[in-house]
C-alpha angles and dihedrals in degrees: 000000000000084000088057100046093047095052085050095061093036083061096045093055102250113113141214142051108324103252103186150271109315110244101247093057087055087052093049089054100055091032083061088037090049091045095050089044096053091043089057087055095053088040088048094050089046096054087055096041084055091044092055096050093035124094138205138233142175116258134182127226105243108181132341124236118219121215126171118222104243089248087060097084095161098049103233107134116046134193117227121209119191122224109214121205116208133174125217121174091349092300115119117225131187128210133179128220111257092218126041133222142235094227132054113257116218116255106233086037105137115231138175122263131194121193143171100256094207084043102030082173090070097074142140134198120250133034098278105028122121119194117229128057122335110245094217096066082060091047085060109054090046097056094045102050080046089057090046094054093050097049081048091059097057 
């Protein structure tokens, strides 16, 4: 690893034997890793706070959209993404599925909905579902670039 390092560097011009990570890269590291984690916690606790206050309700597929993946230049295989109809307070929303499928659902197929009473416009299909960003994406990154500046510190 030492032989690699030092070829890096022979090749980028600097010179000498490689002598570590300064210190302030390894605590930019764990200051970002400490952050993302953090922020997955907040957006962990927000996600159950909006669990507990949302309702659900019963909503019905009304038509399916089709979309093609860029790689798929000649269109044959399309991704399908329902489309759900719910009614709260006599109002009618509509919310699309945030991943598509491989198969065609069936318009008139009835589905779950959960949605914010007070924001019915903030919804998501299926009975445990939140909209917004997935904490454990942020989980992630934070414990890999944790990992990283420890390693770094070694």
């Amino acid at each position: 690893m030492l032989y690699i390092l030092n070829s890096i560097f022979l090749i980028s011009g600097r010179h000498g034997a490689f002598t570590g990570v300064p210190p302030t890269v390894m605590a930019g590291f764990a200051l970002v890793a400490i952050s993302l984690i953090t922020l997955g916690i907040f957006l962990s606790q927000k996600r159950k706070v909006w669990l507990q206050h949302s309702q659900l309700t019963q909503g019905e597929i009304v038509e399916v959209s089709k979309r093609y993946d860029r790689s798929d230049r000649r269109g044959q295989h399309p991704i399908f993404f329902p489309v759900v109809s719910f009614i709260v307070n006599e109002r009618q929303f509509k919310i699309e599925a945030d991943k598509g499928m491989s198969i065609v659902s069936k318009i008139g197929q009835k589905i779950q909905v959960r949605y914010n009473p007070s924001n019915p416009y903030e919804s998501a299909l299926g009975e445990s579902n939140v909209p917004g960003l997935k904490p454990s994406l942020f989980f992630a990154l934070g414990a890999g670039l944790m990992v990283a500046s420890i390693l770094l510190m070694l």
